[in-house]
Gaussian input, Z-matrix of N, CA and C with variables (Angstrom, degrees):
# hf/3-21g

backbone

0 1
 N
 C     1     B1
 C     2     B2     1     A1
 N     3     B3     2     A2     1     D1
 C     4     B4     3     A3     2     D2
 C     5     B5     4     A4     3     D3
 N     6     B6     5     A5     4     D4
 C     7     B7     6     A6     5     D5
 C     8     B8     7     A7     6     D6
 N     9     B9     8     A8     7     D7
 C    10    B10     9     A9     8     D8
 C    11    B11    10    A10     9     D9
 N    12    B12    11    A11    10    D10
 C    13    B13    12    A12    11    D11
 C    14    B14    13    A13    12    D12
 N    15    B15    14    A14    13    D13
 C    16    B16    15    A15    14    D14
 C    17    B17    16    A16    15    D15
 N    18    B18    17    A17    16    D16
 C    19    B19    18    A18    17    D17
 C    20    B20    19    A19    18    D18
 N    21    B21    20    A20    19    D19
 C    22    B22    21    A21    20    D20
 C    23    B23    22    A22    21    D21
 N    24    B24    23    A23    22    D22
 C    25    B25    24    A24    23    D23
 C    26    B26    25    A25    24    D24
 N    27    B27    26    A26    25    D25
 C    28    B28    27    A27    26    D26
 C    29    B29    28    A28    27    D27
 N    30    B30    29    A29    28    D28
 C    31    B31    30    A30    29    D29
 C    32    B32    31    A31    30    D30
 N    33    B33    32    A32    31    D31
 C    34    B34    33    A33    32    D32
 C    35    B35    34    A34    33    D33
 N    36    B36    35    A35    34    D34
 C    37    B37    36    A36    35    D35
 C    38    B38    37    A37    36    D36
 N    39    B39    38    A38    37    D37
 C    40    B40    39    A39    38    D38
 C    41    B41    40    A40    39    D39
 N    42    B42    41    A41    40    D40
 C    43    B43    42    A42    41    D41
 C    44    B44    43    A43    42    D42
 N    45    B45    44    A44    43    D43
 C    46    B46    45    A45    44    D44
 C    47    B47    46    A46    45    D45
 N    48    B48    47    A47    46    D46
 C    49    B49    48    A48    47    D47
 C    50    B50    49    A49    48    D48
 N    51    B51    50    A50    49    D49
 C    52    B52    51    A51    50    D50
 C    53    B53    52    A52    51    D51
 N    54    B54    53    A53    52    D52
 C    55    B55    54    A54    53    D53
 C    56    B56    55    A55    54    D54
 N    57    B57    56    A56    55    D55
 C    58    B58    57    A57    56    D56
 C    59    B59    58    A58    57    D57
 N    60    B60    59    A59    58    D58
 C    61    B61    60    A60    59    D59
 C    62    B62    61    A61    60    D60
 N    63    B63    62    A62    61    D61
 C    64    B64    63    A63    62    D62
 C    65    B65    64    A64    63    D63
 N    66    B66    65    A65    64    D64
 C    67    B67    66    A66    65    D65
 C    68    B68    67    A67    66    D66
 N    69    B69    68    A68    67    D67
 C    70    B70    69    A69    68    D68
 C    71    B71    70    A70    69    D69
 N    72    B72    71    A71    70    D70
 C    73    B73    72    A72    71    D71
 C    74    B74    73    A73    72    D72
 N    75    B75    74    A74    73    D73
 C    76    B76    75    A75    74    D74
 C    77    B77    76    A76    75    D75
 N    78    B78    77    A77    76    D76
 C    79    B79    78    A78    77    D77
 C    80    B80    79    A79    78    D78
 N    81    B81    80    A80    79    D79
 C    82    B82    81    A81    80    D80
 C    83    B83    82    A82    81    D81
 N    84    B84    83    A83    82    D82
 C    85    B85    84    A84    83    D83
 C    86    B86    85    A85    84    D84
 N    87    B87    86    A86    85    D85
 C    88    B88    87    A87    86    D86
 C    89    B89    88    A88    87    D87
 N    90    B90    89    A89    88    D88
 C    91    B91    90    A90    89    D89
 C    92    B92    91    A91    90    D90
 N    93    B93    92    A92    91    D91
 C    94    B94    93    A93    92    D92
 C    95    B95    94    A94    93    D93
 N    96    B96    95    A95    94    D94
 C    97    B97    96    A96    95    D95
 C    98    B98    97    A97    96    D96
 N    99    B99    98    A98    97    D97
 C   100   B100    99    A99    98    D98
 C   101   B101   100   A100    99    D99
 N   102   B102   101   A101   100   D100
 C   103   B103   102   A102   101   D101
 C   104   B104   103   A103   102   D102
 N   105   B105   104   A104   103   D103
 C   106   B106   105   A105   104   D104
 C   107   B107   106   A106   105   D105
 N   108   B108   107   A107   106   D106
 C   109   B109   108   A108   107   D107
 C   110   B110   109   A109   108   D108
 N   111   B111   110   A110   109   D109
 C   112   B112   111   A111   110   D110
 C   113   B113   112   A112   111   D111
 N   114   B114   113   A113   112   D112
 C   115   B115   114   A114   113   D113
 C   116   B116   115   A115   114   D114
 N   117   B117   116   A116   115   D115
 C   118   B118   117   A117   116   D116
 C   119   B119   118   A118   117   D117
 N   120   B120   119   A119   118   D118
 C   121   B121   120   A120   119   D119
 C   122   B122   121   A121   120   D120
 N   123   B123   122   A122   121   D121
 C   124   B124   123   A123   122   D122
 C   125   B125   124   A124   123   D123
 N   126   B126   125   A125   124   D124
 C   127   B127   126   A126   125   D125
 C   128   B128   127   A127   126   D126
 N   129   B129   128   A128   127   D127
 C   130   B130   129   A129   128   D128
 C   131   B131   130   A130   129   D129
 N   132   B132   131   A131   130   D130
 C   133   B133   132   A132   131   D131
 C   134   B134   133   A133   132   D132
 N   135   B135   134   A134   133   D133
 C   136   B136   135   A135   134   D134
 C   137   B137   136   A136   135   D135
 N   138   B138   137   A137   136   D136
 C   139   B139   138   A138   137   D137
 C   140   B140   139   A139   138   D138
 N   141   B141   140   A140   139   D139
 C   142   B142   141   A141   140   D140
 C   143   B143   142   A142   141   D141
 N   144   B144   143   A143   142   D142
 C   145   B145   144   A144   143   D143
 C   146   B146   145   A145   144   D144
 N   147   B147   146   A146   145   D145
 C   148   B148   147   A147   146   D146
 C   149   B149   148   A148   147   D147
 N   150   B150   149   A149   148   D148
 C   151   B151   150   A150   149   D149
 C   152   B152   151   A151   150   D150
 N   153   B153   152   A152   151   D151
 C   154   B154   153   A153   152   D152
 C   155   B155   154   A154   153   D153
 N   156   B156   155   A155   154   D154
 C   157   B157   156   A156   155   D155
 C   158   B158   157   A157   156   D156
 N   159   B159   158   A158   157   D157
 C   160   B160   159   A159   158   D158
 C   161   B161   160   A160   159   D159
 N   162   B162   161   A161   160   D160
 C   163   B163   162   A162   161   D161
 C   164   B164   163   A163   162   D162
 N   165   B165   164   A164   163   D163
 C   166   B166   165   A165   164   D164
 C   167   B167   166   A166   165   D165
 N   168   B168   167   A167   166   D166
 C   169   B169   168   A168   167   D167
 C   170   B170   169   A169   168   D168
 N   171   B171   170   A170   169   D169
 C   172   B172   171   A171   170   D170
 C   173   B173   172   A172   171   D171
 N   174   B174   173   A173   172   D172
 C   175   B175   174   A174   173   D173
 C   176   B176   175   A175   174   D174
 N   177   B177   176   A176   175   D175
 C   178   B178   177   A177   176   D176
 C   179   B179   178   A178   177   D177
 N   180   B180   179   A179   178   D178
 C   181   B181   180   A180   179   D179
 C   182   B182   181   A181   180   D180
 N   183   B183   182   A182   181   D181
 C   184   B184   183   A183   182   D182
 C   185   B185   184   A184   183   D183
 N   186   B186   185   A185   184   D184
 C   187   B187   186   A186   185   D185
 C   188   B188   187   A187   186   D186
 N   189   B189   188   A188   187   D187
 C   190   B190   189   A189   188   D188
 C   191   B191   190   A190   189   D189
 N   192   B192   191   A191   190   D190
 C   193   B193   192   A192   191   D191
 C   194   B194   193   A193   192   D192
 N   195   B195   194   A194   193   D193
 C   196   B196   195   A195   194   D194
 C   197   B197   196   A196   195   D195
 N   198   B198   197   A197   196   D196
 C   199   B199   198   A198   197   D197
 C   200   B200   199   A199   198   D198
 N   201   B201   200   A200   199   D199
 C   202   B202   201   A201   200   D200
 C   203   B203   202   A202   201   D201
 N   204   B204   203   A203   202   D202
 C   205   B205   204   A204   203   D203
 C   206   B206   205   A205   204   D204
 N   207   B207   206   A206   205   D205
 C   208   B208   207   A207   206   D206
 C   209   B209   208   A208   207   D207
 N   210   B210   209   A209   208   D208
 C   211   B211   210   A210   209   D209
 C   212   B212   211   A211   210   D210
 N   213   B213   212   A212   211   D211
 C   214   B214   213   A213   212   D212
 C   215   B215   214   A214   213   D213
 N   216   B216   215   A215   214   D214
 C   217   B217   216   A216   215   D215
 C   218   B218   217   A217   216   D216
 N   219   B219   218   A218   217   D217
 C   220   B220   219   A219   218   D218
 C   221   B221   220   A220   219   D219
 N   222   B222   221   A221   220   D220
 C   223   B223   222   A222   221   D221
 C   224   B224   223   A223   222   D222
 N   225   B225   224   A224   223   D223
 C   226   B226   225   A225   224   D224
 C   227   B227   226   A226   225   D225
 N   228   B228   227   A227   226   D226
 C   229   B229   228   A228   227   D227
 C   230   B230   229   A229   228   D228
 N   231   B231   230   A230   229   D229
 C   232   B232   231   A231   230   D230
 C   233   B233   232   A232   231   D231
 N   234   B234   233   A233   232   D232
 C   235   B235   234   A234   233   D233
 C   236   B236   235   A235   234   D234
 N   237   B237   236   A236   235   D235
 C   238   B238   237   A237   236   D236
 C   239   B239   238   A238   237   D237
 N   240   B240   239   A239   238   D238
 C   241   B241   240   A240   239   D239
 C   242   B242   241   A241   240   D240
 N   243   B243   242   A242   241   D241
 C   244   B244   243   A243   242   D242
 C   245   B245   244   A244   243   D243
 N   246   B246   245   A245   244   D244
 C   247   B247   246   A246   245   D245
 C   248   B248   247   A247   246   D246
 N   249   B249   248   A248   247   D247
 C   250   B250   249   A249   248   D248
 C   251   B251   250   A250   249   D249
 N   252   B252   251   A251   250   D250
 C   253   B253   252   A252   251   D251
 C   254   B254   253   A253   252   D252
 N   255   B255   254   A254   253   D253
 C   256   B256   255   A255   254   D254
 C   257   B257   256   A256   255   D255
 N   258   B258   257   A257   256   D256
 C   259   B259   258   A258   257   D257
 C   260   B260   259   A259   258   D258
 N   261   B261   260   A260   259   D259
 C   262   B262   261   A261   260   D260
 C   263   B263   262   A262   261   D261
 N   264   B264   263   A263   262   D262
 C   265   B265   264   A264   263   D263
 C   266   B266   265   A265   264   D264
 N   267   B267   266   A266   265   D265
 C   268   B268   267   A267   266   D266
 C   269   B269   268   A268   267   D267
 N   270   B270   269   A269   268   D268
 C   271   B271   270   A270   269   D269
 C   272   B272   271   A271   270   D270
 N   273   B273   272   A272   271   D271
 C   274   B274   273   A273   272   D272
 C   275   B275   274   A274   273   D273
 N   276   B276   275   A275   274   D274
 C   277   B277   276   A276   275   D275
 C   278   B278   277   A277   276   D276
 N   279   B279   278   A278   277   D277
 C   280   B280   279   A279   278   D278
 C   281   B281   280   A280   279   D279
 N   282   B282   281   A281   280   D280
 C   283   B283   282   A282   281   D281
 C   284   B284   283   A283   282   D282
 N   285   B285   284   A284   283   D283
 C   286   B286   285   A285   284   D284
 C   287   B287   286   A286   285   D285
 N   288   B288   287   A287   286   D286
 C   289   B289   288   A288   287   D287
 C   290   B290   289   A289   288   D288
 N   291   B291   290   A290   289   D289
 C   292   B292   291   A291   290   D290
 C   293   B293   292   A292   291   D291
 N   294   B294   293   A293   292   D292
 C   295   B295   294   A294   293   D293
 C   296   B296   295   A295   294   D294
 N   297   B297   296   A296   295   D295
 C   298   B298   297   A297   296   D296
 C   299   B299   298   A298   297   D297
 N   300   B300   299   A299   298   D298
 C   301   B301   300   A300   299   D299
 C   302   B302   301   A301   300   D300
 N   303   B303   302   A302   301   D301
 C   304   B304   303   A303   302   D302
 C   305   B305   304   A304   303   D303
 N   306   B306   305   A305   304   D304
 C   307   B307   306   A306   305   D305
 C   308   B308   307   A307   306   D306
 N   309   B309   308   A308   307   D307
 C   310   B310   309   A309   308   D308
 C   311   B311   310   A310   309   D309
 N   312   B312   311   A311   310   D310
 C   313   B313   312   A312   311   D311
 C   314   B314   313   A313   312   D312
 N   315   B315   314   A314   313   D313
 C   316   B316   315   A315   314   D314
 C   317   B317   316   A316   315   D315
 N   318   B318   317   A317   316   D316
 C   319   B319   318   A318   317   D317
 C   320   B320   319   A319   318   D318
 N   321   B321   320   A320   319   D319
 C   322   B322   321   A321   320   D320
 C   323   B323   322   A322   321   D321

   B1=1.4397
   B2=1.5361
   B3=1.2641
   B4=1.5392
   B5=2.3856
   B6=1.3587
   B7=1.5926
   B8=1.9990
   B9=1.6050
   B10=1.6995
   B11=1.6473
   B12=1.6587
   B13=1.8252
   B14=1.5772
   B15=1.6257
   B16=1.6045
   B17=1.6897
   B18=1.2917
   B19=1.7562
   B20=1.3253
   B21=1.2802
   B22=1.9176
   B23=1.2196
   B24=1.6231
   B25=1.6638
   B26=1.3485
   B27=1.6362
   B28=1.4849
   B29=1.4359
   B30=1.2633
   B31=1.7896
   B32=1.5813
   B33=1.3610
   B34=1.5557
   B35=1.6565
   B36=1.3196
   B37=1.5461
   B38=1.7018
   B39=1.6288
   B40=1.4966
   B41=1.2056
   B42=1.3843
   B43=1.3419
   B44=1.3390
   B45=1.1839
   B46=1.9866
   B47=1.6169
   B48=1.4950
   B49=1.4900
   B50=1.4911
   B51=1.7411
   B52=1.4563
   B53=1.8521
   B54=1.6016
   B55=1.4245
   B56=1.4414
   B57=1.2630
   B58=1.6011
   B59=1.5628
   B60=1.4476
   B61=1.0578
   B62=1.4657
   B63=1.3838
   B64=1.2404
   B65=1.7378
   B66=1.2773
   B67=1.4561
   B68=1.6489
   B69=1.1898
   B70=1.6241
   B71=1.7805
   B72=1.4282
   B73=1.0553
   B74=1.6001
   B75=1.4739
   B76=1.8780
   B77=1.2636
   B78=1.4130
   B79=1.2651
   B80=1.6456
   B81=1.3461
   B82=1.4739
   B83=1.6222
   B84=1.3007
   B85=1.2955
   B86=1.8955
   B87=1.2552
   B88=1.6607
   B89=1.4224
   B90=1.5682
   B91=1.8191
   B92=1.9537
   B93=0.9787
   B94=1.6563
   B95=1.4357
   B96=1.2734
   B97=1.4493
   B98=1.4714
   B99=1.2031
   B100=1.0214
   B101=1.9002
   B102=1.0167
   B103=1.5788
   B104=1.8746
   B105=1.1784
   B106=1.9580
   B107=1.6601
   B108=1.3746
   B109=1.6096
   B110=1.4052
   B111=1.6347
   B112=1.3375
   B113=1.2733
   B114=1.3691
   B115=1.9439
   B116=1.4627
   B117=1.1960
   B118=1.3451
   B119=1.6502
   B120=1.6542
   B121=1.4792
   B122=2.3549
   B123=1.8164
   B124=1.4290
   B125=1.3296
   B126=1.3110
   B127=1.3114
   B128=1.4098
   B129=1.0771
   B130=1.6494
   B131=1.5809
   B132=1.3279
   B133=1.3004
   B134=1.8084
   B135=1.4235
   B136=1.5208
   B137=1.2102
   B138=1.6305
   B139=1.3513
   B140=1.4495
   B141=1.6541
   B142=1.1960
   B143=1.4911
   B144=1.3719
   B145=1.3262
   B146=1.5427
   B147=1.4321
   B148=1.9910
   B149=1.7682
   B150=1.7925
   B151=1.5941
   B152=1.5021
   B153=1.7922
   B154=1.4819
   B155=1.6205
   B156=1.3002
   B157=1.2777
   B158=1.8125
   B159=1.4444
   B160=1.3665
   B161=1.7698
   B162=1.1678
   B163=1.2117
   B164=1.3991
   B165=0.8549
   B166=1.5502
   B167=1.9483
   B168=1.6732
   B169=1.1044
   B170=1.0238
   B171=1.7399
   B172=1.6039
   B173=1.6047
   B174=1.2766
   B175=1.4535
   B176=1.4230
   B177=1.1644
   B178=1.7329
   B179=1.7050
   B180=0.9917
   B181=1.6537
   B182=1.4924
   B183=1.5394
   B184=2.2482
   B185=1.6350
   B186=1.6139
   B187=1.7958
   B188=1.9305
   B189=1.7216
   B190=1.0265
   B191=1.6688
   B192=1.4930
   B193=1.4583
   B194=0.9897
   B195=2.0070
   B196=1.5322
   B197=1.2375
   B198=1.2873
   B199=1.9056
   B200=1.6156
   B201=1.2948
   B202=1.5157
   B203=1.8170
   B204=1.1063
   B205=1.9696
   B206=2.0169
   B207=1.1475
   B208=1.9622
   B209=1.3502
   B210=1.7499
   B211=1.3833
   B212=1.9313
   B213=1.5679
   B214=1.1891
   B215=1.5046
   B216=2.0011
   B217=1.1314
   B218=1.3585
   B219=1.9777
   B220=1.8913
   B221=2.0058
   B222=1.4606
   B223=1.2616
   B224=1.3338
   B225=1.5063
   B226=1.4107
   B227=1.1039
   B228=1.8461
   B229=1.5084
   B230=1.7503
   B231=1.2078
   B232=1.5503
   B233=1.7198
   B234=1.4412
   B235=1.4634
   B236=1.6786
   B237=1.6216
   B238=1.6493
   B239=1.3075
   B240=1.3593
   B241=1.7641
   B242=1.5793
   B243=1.6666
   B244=1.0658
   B245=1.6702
   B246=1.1915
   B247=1.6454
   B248=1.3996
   B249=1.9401
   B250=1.2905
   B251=1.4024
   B252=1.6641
   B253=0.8698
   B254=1.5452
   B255=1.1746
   B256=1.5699
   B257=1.5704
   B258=1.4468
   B259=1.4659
   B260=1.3572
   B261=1.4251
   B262=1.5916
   B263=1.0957
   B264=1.4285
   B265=1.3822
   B266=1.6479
   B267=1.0371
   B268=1.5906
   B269=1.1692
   B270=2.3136
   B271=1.0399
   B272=1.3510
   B273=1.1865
   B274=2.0460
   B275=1.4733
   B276=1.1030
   B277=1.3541
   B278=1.3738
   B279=1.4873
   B280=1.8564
   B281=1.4735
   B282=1.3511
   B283=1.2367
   B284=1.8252
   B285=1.1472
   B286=1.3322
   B287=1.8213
   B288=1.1105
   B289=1.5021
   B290=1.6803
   B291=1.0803
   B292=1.4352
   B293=1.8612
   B294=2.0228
   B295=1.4739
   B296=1.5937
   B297=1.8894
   B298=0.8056
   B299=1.4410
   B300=1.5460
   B301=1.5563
   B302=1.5658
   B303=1.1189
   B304=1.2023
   B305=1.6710
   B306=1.3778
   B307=1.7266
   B308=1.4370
   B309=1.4989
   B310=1.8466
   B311=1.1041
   B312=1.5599
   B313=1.5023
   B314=1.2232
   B315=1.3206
   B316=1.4103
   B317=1.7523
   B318=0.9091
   B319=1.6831
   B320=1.8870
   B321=1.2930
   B322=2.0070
   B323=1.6349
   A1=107.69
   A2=111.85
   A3=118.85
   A4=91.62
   A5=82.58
   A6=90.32
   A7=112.62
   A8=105.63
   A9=98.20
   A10=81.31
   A11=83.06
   A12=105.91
   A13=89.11
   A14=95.84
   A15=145.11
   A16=97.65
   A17=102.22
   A18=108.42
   A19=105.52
   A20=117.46
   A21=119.53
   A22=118.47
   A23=117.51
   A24=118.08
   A25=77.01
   A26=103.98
   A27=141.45
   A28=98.08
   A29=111.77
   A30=108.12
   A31=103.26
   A32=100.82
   A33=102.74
   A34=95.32
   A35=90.86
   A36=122.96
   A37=100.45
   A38=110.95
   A39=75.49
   A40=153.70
   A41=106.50
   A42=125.28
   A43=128.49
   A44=118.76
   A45=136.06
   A46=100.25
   A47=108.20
   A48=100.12
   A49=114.90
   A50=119.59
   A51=107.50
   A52=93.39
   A53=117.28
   A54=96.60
   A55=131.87
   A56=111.35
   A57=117.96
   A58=104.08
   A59=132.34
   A60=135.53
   A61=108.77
   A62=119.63
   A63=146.38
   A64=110.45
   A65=117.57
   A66=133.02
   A67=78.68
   A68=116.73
   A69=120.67
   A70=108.25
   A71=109.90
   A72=134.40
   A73=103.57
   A74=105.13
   A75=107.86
   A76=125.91
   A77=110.67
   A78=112.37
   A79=100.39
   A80=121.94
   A81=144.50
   A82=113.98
   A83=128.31
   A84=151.61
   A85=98.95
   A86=110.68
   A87=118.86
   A88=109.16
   A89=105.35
   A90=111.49
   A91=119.74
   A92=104.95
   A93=105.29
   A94=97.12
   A95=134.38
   A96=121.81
   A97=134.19
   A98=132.15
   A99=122.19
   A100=130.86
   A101=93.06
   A102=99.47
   A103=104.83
   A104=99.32
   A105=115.59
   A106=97.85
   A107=101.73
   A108=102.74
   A109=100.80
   A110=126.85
   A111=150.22
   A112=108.38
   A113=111.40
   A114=109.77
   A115=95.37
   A116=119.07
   A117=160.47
   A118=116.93
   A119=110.99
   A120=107.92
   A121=64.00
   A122=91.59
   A123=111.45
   A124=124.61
   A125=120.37
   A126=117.43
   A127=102.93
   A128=118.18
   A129=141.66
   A130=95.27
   A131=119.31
   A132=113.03
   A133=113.96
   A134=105.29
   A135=115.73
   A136=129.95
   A137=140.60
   A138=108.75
   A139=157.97
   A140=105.68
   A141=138.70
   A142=108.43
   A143=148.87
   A144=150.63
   A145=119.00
   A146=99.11
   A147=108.63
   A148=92.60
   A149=115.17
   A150=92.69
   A151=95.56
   A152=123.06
   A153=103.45
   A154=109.18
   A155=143.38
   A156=149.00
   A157=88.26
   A158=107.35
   A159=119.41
   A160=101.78
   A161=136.10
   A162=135.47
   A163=118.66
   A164=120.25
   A165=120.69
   A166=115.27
   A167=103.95
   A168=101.22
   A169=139.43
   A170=76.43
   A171=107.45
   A172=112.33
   A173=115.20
   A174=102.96
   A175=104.96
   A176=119.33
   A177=117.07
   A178=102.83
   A179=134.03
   A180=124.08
   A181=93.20
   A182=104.88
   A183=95.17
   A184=88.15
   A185=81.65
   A186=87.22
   A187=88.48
   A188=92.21
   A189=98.62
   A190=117.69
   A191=121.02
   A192=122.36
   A193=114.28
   A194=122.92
   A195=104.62
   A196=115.65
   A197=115.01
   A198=108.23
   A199=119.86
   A200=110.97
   A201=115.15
   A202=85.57
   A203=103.02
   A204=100.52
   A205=103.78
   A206=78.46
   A207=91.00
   A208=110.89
   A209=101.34
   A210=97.92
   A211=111.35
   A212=105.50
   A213=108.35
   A214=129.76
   A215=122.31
   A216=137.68
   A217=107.89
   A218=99.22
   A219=94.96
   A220=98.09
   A221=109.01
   A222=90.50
   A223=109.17
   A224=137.55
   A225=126.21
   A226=114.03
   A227=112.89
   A228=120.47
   A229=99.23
   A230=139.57
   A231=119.24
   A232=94.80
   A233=123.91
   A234=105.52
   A235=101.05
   A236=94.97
   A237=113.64
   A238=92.04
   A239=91.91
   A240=113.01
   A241=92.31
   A242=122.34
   A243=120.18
   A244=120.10
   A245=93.44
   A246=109.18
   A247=114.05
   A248=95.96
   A249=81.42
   A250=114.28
   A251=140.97
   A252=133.63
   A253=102.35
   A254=143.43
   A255=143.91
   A256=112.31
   A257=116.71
   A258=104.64
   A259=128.70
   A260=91.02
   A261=100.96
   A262=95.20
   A263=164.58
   A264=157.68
   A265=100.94
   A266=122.87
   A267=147.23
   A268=95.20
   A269=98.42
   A270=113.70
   A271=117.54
   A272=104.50
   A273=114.21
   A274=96.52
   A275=123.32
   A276=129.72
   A277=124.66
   A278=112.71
   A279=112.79
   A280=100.68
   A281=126.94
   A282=127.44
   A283=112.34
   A284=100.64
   A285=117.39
   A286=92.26
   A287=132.95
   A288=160.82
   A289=136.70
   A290=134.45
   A291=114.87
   A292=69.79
   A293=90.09
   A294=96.45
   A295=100.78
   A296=123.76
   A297=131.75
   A298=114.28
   A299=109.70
   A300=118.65
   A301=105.43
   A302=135.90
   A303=142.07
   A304=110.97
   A305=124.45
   A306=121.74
   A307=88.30
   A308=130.98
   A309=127.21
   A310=86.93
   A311=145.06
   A312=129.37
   A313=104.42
   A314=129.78
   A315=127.11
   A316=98.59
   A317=110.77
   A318=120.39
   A319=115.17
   A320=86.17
   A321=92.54
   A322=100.42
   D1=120.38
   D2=-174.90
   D3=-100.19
   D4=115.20
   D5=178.53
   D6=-94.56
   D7=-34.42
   D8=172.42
   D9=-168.92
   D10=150.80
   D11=168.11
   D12=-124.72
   D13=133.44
   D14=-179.49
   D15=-112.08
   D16=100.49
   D17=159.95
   D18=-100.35
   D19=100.25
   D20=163.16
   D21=-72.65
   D22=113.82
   D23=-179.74
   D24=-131.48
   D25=137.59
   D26=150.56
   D27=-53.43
   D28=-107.19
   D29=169.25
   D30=-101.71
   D31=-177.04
   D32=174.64
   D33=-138.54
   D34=142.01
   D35=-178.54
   D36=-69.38
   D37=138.98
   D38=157.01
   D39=-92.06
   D40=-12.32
   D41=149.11
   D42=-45.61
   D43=-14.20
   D44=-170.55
   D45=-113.74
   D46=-19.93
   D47=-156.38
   D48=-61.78
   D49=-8.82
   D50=-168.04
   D51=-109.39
   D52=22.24
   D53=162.79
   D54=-74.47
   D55=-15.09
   D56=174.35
   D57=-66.94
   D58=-39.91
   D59=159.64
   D60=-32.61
   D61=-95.23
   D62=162.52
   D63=1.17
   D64=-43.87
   D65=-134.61
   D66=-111.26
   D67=-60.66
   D68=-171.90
   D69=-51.68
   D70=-54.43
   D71=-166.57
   D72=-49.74
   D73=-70.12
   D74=157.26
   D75=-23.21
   D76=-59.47
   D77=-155.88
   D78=-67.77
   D79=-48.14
   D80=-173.95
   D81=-67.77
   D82=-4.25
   D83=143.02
   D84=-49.03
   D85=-73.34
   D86=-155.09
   D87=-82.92
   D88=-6.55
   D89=-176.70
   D90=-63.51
   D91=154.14
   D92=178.30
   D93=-116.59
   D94=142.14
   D95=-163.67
   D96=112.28
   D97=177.48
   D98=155.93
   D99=-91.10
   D100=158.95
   D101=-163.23
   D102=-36.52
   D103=152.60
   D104=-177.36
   D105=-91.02
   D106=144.76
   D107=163.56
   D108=-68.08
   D109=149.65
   D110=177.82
   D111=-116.64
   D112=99.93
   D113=178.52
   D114=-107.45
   D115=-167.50
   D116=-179.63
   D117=-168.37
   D118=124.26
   D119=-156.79
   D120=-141.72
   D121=124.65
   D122=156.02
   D123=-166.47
   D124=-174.90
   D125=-168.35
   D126=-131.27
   D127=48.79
   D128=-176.17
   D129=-65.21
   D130=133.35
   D131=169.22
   D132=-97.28
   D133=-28.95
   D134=166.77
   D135=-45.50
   D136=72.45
   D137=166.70
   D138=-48.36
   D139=-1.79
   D140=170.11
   D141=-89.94
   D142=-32.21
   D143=114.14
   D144=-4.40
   D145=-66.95
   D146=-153.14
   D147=-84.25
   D148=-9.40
   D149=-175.91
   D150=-86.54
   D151=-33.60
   D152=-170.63
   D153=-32.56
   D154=-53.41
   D155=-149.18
   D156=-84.03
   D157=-84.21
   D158=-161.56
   D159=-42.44
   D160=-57.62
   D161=164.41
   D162=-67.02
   D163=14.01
   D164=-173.48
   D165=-61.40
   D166=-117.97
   D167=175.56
   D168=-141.74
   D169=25.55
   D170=166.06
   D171=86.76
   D172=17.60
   D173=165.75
   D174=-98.84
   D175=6.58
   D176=179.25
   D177=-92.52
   D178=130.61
   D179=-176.19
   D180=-73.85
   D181=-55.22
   D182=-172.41
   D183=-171.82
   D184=147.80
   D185=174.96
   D186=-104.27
   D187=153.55
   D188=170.17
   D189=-119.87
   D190=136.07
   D191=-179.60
   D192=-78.61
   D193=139.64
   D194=166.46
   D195=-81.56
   D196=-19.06
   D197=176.66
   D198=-113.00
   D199=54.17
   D200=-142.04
   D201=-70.37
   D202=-55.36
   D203=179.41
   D204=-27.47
   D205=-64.88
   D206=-171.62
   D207=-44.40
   D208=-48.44
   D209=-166.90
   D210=-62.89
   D211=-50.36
   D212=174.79
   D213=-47.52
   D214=-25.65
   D215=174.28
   D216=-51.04
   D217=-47.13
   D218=-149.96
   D219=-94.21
   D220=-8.93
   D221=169.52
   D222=-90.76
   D223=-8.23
   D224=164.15
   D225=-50.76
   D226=-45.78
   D227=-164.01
   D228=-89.09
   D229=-45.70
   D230=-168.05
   D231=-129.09
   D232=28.06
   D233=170.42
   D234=-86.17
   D235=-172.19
   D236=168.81
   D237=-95.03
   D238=170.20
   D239=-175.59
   D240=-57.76
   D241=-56.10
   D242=-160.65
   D243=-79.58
   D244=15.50
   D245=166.60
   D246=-80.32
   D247=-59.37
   D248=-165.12
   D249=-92.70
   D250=10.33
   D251=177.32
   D252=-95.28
   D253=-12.46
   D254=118.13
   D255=-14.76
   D256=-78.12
   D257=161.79
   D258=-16.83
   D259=-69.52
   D260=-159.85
   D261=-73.63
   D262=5.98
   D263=175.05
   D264=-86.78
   D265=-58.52
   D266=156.40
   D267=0.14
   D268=-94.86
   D269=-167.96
   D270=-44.13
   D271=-56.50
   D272=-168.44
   D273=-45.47
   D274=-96.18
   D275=177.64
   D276=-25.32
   D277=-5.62
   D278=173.62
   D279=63.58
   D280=21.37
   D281=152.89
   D282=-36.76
   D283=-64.58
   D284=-133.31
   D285=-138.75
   D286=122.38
   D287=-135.91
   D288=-140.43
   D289=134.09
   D290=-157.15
   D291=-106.49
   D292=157.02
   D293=-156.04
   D294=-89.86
   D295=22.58
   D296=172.57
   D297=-76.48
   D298=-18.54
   D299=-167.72
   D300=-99.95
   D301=-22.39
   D302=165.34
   D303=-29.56
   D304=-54.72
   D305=-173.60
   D306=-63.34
   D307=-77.03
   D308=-169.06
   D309=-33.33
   D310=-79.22
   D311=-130.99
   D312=-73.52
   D313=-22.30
   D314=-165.26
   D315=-81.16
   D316=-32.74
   D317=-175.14
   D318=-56.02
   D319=-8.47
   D320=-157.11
   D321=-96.68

């Protein structure tokens, strides 16, 4: 019984960024059961990066940030507009997750 796939990326390349895709997708091929939660847990500082996945196409359930507070601070203070309203699309939508919420979500 496959219960959740955890892809850990430090950052993601963008060229690399759809292997967590890739990686989930495999694994969930060979499963007996019903489908596994699919996270993504990184410390991407790009919000234009972390939506390819989080906005993607929806086979990712949610990436989660480890410094999501931080991250959201420093694009208030030195992002573009279209940074941080990228964020906030993320956040609102439960795209995208502080990696404190990851144990609750896994529980459900």
């Amino acid at each position: 019984m496959l219960h959740a796939v955890i892809s850990c990326k430090w950052t993601m390349r963008s060229d690399r960024a759809q292997n967590a895709r890739s990686e989930a997708l495999n694994l969930i091929r060979n499963r007996k059961g019903r489908a596994p939660h699919i996270a993504v847990v990184t410390a991407e500082p790009l919000p234009s990066r972390i939506s390819s996945l989080a906005l993607g196409t929806g086979d990712i359930d949610c990436v989660y940030h480890f410094a999501l507070n931080e991250l959201v601070a420093a694009v208030s203070d030195l992002g573009s507009d279209d940074s941080r309203e990228l964020l906030q699309i993320m956040i609102e939508g439960q795209r995208l997750k502080d990696i404190s919420d990851l144990p609750l979500d896994l529980t459900i």
